[in-house]
Structure formats: C-alpha cells, structure tokens
Backbone as CSV, one residue per row, in Angstrom:
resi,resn,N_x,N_y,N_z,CA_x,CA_y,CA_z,C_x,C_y,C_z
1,UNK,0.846,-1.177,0.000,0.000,0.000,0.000,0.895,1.245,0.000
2,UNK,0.811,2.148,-1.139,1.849,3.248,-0.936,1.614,4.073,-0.002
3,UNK,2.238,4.481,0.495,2.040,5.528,1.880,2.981,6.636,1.923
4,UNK,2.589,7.758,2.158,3.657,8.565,2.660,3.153,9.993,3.363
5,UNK,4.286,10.560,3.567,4.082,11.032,5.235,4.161,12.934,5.430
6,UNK,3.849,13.930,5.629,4.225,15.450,5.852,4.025,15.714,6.918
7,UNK,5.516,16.472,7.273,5.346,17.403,9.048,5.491,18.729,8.549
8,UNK,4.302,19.440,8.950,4.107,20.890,8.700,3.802,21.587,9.862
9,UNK,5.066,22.461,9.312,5.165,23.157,10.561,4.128,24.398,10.717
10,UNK,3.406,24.650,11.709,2.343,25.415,12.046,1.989,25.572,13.221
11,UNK,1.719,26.533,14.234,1.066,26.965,15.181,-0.236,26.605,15.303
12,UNK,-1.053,26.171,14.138,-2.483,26.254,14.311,-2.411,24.473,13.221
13,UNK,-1.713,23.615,13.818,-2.174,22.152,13.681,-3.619,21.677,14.277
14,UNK,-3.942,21.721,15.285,-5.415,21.169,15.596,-6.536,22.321,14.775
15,UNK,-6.342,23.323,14.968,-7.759,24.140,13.811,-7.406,23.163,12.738
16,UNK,-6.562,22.571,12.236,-6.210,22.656,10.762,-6.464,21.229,10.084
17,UNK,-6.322,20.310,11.099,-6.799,19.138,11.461,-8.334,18.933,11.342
18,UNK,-8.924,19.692,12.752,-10.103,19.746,13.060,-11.324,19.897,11.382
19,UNK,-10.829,21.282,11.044,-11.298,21.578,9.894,-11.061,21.186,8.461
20,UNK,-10.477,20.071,8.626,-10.412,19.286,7.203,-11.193,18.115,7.529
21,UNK,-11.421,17.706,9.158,-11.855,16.678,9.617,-13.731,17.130,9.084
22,UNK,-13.942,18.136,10.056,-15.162,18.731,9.784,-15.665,18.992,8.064
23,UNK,-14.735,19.552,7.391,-15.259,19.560,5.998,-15.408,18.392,5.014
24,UNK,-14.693,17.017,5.270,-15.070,16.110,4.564,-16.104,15.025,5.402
25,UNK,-16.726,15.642,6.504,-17.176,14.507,7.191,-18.352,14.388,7.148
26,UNK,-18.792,15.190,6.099,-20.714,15.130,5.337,-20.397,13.840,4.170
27,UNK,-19.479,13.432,3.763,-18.917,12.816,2.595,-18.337,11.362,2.413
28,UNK,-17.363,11.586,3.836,-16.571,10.487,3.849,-16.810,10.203,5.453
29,UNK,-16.173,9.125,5.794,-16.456,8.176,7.398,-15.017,9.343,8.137
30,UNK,-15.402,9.474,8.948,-13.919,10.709,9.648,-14.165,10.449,11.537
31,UNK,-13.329,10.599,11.718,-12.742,10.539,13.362,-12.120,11.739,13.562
32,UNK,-12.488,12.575,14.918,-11.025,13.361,15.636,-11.401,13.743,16.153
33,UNK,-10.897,14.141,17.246,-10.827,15.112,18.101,-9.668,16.506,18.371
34,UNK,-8.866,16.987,19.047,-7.955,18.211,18.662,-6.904,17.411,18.663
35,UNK,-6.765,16.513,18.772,-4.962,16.212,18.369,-4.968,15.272,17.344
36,UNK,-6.004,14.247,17.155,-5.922,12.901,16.123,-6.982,12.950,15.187
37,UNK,-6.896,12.532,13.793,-8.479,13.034,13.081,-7.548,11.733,11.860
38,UNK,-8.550,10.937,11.175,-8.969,10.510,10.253,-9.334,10.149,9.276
39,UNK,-9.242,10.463,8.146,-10.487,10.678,7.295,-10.341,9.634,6.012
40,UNK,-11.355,8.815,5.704,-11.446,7.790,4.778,-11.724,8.239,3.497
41,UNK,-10.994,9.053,2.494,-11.196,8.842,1.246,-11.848,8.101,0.603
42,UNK,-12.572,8.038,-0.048,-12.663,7.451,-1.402,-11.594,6.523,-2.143
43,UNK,-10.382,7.701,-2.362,-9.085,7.626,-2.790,-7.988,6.838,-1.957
44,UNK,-8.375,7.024,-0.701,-7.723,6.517,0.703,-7.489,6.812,1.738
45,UNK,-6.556,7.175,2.242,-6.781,6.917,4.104,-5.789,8.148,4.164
46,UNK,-6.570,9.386,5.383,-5.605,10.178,5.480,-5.863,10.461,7.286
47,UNK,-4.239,10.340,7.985,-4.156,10.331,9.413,-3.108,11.546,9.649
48,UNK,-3.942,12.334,10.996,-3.003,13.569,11.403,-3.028,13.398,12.619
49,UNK,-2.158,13.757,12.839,-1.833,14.008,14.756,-1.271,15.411,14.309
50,UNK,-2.146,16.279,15.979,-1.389,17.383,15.667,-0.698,18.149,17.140
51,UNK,0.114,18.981,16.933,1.005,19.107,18.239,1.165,20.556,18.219
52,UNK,1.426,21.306,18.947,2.046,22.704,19.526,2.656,23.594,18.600
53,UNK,3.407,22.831,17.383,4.110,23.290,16.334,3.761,22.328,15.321
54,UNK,3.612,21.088,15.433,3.112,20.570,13.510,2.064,20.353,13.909
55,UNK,1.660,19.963,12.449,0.552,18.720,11.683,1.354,17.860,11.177
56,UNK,1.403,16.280,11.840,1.770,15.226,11.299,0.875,14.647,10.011
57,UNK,1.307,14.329,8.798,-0.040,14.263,7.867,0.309,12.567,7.572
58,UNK,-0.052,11.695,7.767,0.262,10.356,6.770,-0.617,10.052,5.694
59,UNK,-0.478,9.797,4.783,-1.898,9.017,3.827,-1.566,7.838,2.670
60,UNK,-2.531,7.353,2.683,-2.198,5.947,2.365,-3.160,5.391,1.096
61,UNK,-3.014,4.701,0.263,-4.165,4.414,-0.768,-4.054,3.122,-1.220
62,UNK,-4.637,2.424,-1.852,-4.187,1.276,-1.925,-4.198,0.851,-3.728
63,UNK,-5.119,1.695,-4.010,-4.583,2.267,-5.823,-3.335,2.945,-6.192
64,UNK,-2.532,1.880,-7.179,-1.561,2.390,-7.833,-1.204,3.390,-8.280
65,UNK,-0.140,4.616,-7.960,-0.506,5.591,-8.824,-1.035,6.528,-8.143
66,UNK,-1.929,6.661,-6.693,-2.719,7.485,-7.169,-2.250,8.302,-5.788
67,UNK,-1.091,8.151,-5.197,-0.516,8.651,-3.412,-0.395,10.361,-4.316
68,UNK,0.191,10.160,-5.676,0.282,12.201,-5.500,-1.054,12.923,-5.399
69,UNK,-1.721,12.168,-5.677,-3.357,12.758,-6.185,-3.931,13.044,-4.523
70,UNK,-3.394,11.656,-3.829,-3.931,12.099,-2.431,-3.163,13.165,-1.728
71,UNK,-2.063,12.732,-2.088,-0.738,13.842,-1.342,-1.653,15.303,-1.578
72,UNK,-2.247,15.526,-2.659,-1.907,16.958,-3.579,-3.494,17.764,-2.936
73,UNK,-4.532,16.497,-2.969,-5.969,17.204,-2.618,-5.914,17.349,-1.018
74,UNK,-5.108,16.606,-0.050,-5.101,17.020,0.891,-4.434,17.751,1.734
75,UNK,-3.190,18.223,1.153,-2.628,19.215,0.889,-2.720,20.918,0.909
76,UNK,-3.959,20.838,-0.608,-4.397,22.274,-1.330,-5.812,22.332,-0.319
77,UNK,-6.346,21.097,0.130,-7.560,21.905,1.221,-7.160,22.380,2.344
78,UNK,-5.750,22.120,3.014,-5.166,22.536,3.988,-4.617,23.889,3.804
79,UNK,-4.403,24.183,2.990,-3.570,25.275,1.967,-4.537,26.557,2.167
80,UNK,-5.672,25.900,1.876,-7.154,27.030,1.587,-7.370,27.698,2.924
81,UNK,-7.663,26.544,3.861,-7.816,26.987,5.606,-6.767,27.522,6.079
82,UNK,-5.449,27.626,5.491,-4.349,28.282,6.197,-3.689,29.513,5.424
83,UNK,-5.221,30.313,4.648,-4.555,31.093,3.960,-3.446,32.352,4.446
84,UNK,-3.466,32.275,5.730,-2.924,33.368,6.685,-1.555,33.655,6.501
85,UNK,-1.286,32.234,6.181,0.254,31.391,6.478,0.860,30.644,5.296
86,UNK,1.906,30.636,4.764,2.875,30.024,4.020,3.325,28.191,4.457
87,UNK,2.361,27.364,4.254,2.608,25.758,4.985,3.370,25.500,3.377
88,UNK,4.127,24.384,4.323,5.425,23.911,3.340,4.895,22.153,3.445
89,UNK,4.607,21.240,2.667,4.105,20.056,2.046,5.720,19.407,1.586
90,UNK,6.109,18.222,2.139,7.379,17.879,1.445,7.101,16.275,1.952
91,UNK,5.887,15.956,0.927,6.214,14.390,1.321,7.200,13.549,1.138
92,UNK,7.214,12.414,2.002,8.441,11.752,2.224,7.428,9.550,1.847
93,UNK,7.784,8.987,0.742,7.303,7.870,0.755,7.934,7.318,2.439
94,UNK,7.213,6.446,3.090,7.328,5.919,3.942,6.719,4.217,3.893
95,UNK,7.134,3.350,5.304,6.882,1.926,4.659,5.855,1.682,5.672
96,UNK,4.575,1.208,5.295,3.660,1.078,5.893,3.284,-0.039,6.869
C-alpha cells in the first residue's frame, strides 16, 4: 500500500486538522478530536496528529498511482484553511 508522510510546521495544527476533519465529514467516514483526526477517502486513508508546532499528515491508498493525487488534494484543502500562512508540504514515501 503506498504511503507517505508530511510534518508541517504550524502553530495552528489542531484548527487545521479539526477543519479538514469537519469539511469532509458530510462525505466520507472521519474521526477526531484536537490532536488525532482521520479521514477515509474514497481515494484513501488520510491520518493527522497534531502538536504545539506541527501537523503530522500520513496518507495511504491502496490504488496504484494514485498517493500524489492524495498527497496533492489534501494538501491544497489545507492550503485554503491556512490562507494566513505560508505551509510547506514535502512528502516523504514511507513503509507502511
């Protein structure tokens, strides 16, 4: 299952969390509370923990091919909610 992983650095990880949790969760199956959130794609599986200074991002898919597509949409909705701020995205493949 390809997987891979972003630590973004931010002051406002749980809003950022919270509110990606909250916006796909009319849609898709989602979990969280302020530090851990969830969310079941369609596409695949995306997990955050968040802390004082990051957002841990992992996500996972099990279609070939398709980890930039997840990398990229969950990413640019994080992007949108943090228009305040300059977040830096530098996934790293990881082994699941």
């Amino acid at each position: 299952m390809p997987t891979s992983h972003a630590d973004v650095a931010t002051e406002h990880a749980s809003r950022y969390l919270q509110q990606l949790c909250k916006h796909w969760a009319h849609k898709f199956p989602v979990e969280f509370d302020l530090t851990h959130g969830i969310i079941d794609l369609s596409m695949g599986r995306t997990v955050m923990d968040a802390d004082a200074a990051t957002l841990h991002i992992t996500v996972s898919t099990d279609e070939a091919g398709s980890i930039e597509r997840l990398e990229s949409v969950v990413a640019d909705h994080i992007k949108r909610f943090a228009f305040r701020e300059e977040l830096t995205f530098d996934w790293k493949p990881t082994s699941a």
